[in-house]
C-alpha positions as CSV (number, residue, x, y, z in Angstrom):
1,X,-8.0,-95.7,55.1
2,X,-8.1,-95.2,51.2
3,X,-5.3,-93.0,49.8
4,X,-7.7,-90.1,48.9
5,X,-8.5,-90.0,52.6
6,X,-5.5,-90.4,54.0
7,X,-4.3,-87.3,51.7
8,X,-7.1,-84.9,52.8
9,X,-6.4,-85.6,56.6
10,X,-2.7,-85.1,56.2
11,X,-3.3,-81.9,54.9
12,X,-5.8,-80.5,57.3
13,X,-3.0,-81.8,59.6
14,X,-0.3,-79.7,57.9
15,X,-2.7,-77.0,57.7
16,X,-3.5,-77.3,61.2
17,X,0.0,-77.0,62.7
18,X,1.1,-74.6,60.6
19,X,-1.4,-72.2,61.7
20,X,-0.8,-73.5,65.6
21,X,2.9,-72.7,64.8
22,X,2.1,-69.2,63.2
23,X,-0.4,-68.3,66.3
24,X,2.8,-69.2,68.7
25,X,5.0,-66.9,66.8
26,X,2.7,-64.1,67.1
27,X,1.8,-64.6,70.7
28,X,5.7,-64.5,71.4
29,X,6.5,-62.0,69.2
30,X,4.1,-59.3,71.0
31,X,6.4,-59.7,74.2
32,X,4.0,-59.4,76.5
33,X,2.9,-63.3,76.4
34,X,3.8,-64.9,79.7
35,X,3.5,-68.6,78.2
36,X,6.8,-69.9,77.2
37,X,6.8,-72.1,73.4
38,X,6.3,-75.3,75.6
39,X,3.0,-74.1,77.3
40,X,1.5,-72.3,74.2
41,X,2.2,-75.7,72.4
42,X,0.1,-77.4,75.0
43,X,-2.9,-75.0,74.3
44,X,-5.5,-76.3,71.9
45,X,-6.1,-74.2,68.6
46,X,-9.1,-72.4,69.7
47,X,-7.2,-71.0,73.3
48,X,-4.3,-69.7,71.1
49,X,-6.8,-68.2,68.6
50,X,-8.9,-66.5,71.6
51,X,-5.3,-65.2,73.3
52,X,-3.8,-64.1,69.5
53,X,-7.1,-62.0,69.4
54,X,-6.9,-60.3,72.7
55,X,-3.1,-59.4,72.5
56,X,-4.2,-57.7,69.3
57,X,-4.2,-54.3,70.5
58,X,-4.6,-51.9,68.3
59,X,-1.6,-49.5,67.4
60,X,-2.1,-45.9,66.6
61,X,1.4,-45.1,66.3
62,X,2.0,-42.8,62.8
63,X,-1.6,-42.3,62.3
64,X,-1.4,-38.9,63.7
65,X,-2.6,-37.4,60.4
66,X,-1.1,-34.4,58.3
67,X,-1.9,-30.8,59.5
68,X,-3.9,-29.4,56.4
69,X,-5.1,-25.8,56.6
70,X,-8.6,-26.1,54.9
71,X,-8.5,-24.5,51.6
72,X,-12.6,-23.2,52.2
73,X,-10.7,-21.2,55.2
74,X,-8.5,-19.2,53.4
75,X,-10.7,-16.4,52.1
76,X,-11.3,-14.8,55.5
77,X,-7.7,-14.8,56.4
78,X,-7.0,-13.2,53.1
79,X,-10.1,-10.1,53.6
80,X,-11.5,-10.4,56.5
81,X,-14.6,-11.7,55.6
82,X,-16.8,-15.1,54.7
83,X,-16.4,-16.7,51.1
84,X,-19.2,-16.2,49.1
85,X,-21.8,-19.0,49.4
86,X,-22.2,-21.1,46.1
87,X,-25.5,-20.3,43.8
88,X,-28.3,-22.5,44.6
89,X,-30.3,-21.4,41.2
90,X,-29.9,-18.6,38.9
91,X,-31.7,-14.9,39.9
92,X,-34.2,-14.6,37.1
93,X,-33.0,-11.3,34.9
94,X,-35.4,-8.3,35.6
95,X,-37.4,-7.4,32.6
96,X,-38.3,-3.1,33.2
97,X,-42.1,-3.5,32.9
98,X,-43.9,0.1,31.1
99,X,-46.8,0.9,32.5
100,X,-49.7,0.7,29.3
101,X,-51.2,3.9,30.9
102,X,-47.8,6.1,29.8
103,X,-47.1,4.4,26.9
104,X,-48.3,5.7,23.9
């Protein structure tokens, strides 16, 4: 096997255990993984993968949120009644119309 070769496989061979090693430690790590080291180690790469993506259940633990009165809701608790809707266009001013019969 030329060198160039032979350093490209034992690379995806580094690559590949380290990731088989890292999918163990996770699996074992979550405590509910009934496979001892021995047995995971047996697994191929894709089983480990597959099991690593069902143990990760998602954890909602501290997402609760803060409580946050809405500001928008504070006028009616201050008088009793709704905040004024924003302006959607400008009134037009009233111009006082004189009637052309009256005016002289």
């Amino acid at each position: 096997m030329p060198p160039e070769m032979r350093e490209s496989v034992e690379a995806g061979l580094r690559m590949h255990a380290q990731r088989k090693e890292a999918l163990i430690e996770a699996l074992t790590k979550t405590g509910r993984c009934r496979f001892n080291k021995e047995q995971l180690k047996a697994r191929t790469i894709d089983d480990l993968e597959a099991m690593a993506e069902l143990a990760n259940v998602p954890s909602y633990e501290g997402v609760g949120g803060t409580q946050v009165q809405p500001s928008a809701n504070a006028a009616p608790q201050e008088t009793g009644f709704a905040p004024t809707p924003p302006r959607v266009y400008e009134r037009p001013k009233l111009v006082p119309q004189t009637n052309p019969a009256t005016a002289a």
